[in-house]
N, C-alpha and C positions, 0 to 999 in steps of 0.2 A: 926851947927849940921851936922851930918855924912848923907849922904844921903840914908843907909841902915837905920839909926835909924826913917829919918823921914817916910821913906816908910812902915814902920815896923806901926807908930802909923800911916797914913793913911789906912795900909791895918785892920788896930784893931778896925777905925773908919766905917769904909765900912762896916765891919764887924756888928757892934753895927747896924746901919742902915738901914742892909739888915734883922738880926732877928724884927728887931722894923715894918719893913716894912711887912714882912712874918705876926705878929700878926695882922697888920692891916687889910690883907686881909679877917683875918676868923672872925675877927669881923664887921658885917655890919654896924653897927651904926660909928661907926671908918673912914668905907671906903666910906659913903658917907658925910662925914663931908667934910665940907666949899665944896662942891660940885666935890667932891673927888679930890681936890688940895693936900692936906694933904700926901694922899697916893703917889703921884707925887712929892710932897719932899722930903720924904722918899726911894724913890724907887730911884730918881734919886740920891740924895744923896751915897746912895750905891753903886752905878756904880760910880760916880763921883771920890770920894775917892781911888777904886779899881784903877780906871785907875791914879790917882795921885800917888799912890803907885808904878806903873809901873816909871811911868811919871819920878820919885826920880831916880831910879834905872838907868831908860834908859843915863838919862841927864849925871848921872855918869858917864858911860860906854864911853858917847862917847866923854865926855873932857879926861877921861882917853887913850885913844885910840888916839885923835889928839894930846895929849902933846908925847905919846910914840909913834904914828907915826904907828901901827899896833894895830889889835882889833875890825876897824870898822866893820867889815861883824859881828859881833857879837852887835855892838852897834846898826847896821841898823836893823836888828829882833828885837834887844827890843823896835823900835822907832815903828817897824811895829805895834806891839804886843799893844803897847802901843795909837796908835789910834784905833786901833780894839776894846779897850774897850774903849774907847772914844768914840764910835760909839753905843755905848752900852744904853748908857746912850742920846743918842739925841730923842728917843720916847717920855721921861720922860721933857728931856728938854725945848722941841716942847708944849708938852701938858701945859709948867708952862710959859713960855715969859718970858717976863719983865727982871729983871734983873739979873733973872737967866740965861734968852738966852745971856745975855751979855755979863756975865761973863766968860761963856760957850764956847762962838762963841770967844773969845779973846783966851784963855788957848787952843783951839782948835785949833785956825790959828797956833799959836805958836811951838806947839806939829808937826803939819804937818811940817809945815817951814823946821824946826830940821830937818824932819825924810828924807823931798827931801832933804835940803845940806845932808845930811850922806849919803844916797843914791848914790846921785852925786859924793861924792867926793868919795865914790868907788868904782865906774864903771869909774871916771875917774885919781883916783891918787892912789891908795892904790890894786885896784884888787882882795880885800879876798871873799873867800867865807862865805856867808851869813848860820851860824849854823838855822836847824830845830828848829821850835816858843816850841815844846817838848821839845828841848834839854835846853833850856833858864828856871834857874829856878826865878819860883813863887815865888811874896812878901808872907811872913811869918806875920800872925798875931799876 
């Protein structure tokens, strides 16, 4: 599958997630259910997705960019962009463990990993400048 399409239904999931999560908050009985883990799945689940959605995008960008040899300073912003909301999401994270940290803390090294080699291999082989996290657009829901 295309990595815009799968970003596309991650950011559609995020989306569902984040309204589901927003309900929960105005209702009490909701938010203190199973001792407000519930809401912590919810909540993180929507960060989660968002940054996966990035995550689709960036990974594109920057195989495209090493097969064609120019692109990276555009692929290192979305890797940035791309743990920023992964960072987003570790409050949510933090509060549930188990094998959500797991899951989390794996997708997370991996995400960084990426985003130092990209990093690297532009300060030391490619030299582009890095476009403004504004200029890089937004997964589309």
């Amino acid at each position: 599958m295309k990595p815009e399409v799968l970003s596309k239904i991650c950011a559609q999931v995020s989306v569902y997630f984040q309204k589901a999560f927003e309900q929960n908050q105005i209702n009490q009985n909701l938010r203190s259910f199973d001792t407000g883990k519930f809401a912590n799945v919810l909540g993180y689940h929507a960060k989660y997705f968002f940054a996966m959605a990035y995550f689709q995008l960036a990974e594109a960008e920057y195989k495209a960019a090493d097969k064609a040899a120019k692109g990276i300073g555009r692929a290192a912003t979305y890797l940035k962009i791309t743990v920023a909301k992964f960072d987003e999401a570790k409050p949510f994270v933090n509060a549930l463990g188990g094998s959500y940290k797991a899951n989390f803390d794996k997708k997370y090294s991996e995400v960084v990993a990426l985003k130092d080699k990209c990093v690297n291999d532009n300060q030391t082989v490619y030299y582009e400048g890095e476009p403004e996290a504004a200029s890089i657009p937004k997964p589309n829901a």
